[in-house]
N, C-alpha and C positions, 0 to 999 in steps of 0.2 A: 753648486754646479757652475755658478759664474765665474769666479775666480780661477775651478781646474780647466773651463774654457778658456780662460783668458792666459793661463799661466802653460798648456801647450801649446796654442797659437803665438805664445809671448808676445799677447797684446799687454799695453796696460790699462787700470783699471781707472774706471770717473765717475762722476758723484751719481750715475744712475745703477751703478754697481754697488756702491755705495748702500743704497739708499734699496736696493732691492734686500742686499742681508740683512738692512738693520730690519725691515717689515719685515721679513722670514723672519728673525728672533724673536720678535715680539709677539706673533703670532706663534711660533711654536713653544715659545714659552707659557704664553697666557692658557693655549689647550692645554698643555704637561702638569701645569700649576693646580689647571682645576680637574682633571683625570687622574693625579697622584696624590693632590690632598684631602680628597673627600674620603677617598675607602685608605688611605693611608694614615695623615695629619701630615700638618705643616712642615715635618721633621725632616719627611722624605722628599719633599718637594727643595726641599734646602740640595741634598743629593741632585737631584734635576737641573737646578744654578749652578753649585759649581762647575757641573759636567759641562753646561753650556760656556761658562767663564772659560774653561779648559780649552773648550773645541773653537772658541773663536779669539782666545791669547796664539791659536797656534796659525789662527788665519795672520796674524800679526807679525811673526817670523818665516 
């Protein structure tokens, strides 16, 4: 949400921007990780990584 804010206002972005995604990925990783590997296994939580790799390489471009 910070970034689509910042990117219609065409503000640009700083390290408190920054620093709010990297704690949203970590945090919704760490719940994903343990909500998809316990009744899953480890295999499918792999599927939950890359999806995040995906969805924040495209914050990147």
């Amino acid at each position: 949400m910070t970034f689509l804010y910042k990117l219609v206002n065409r503000e640009h972005s700083n390290l408190f921007d920054l620093s709010a995604l990297l704690i949203n990925a970590f945090v919704y990783f760490g719940e994903s990780y343990r909500l998809v590997s316990v009744p899953y296994g480890k295999e499918w939580a792999a599927v939950v990584t890359l999806g995040l790799a995906l969805f924040y390489s495209l914050h990147v471009f």
